[in-house]
C-alpha positions in Angstrom: 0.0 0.0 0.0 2.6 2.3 0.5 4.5 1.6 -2.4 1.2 2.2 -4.3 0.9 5.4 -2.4 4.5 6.4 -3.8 3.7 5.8 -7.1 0.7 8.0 -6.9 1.6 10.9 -5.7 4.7 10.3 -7.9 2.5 10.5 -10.9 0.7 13.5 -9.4 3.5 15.5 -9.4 4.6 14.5 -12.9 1.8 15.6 -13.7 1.6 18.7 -11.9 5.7 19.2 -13.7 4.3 18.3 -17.4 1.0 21.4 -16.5 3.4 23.7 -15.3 5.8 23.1 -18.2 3.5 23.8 -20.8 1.8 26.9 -19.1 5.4 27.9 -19.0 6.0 27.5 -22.7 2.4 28.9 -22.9 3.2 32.0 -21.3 6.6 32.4 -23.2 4.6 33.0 -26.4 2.1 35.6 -24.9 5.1 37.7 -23.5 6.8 36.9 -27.3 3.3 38.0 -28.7 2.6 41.3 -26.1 5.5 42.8 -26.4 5.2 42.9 -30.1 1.7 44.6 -29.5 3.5 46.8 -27.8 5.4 47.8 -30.1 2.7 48.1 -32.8 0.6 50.2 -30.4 3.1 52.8 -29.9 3.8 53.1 -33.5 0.6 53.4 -33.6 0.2 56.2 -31.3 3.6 58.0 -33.0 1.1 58.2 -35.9 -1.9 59.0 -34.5 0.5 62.3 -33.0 1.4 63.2 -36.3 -1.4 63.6 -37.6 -2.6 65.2 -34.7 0.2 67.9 -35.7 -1.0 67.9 -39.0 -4.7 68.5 -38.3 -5.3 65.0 -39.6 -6.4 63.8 -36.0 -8.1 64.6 -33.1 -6.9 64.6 -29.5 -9.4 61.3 -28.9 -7.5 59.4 -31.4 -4.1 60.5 -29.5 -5.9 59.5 -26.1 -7.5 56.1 -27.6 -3.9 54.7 -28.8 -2.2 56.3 -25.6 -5.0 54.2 -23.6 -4.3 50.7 -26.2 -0.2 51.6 -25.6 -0.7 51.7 -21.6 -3.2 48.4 -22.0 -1.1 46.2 -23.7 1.9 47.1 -21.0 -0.5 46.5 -18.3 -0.8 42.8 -20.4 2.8 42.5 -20.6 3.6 42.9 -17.3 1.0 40.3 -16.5 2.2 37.5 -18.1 5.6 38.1 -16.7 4.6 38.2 -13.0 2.5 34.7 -14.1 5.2 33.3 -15.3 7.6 34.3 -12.1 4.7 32.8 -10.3 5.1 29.8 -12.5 9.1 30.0 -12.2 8.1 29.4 -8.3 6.0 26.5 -9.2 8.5 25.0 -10.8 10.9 25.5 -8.2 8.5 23.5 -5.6 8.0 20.7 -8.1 11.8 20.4 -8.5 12.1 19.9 -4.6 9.2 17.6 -4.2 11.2 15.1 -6.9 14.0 13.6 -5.5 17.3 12.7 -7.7 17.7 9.4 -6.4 14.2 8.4 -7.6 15.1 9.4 -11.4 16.5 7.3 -14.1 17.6 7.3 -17.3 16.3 5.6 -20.2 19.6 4.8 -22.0 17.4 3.7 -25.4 15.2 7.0 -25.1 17.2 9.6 -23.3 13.5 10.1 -21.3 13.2 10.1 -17.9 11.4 6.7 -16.8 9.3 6.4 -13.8 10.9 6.4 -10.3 13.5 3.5 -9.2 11.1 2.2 -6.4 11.9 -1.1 -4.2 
């Protein structure tokens, strides 16, 4: 029984390691993606003051892409405090596993389930 309980919350944690990963990878691309909105809104809002200098534009434009270049910021800065909060995640996982209770697959270069018994 308490091997079987091992093995469980073994496989809960791989589990819970395989989640976090992909949020991980997850959030990577939104912070790649954001900050690229970023940039596009505040070319955006160069332009809009241009033509605000030029007549071509009012000062609501101006206001709506200043408003779009502080939202996607706000956006940014999001996803990297999730994925700090997800760096600590990871961290906890990494202490729960033990390195004694890892092996390598010589065939597959994978880790295998734990070396129990």
């Amino acid at each position: 029984r308490s091997e079987l309980e091992e093995k469980v919350g073994f496989k809960s944690r791989e589990i819970d390691l395989r989640k976090t990963y992909w949020n991980m990878v997850a959030i990577e691309q939104s912070i790649e993606l954001s900050e690229k909105l970023v940039v596009s809104a505040e070319k955006q809002l160069s332009d809009a003051e241009s033509r605000r200098r030029l007549g071509a534009a009012d000062s609501a434009e101006v206001a709506r892409m200043s408003s779009q270049v502080d939202s996607r910021k706000s956006s940014l800065l999001l996803f990297k405090y999730e994925k700090e909060l997800l760096f600590q995640q990871l961290e906890n996982i990494f202490q729960d596993f033990k390195s004694e209770n890892w092996r390598l697959d010589p065939q597959t270069a994978k880790s295998t389930s734990p070396a129990i018994g």
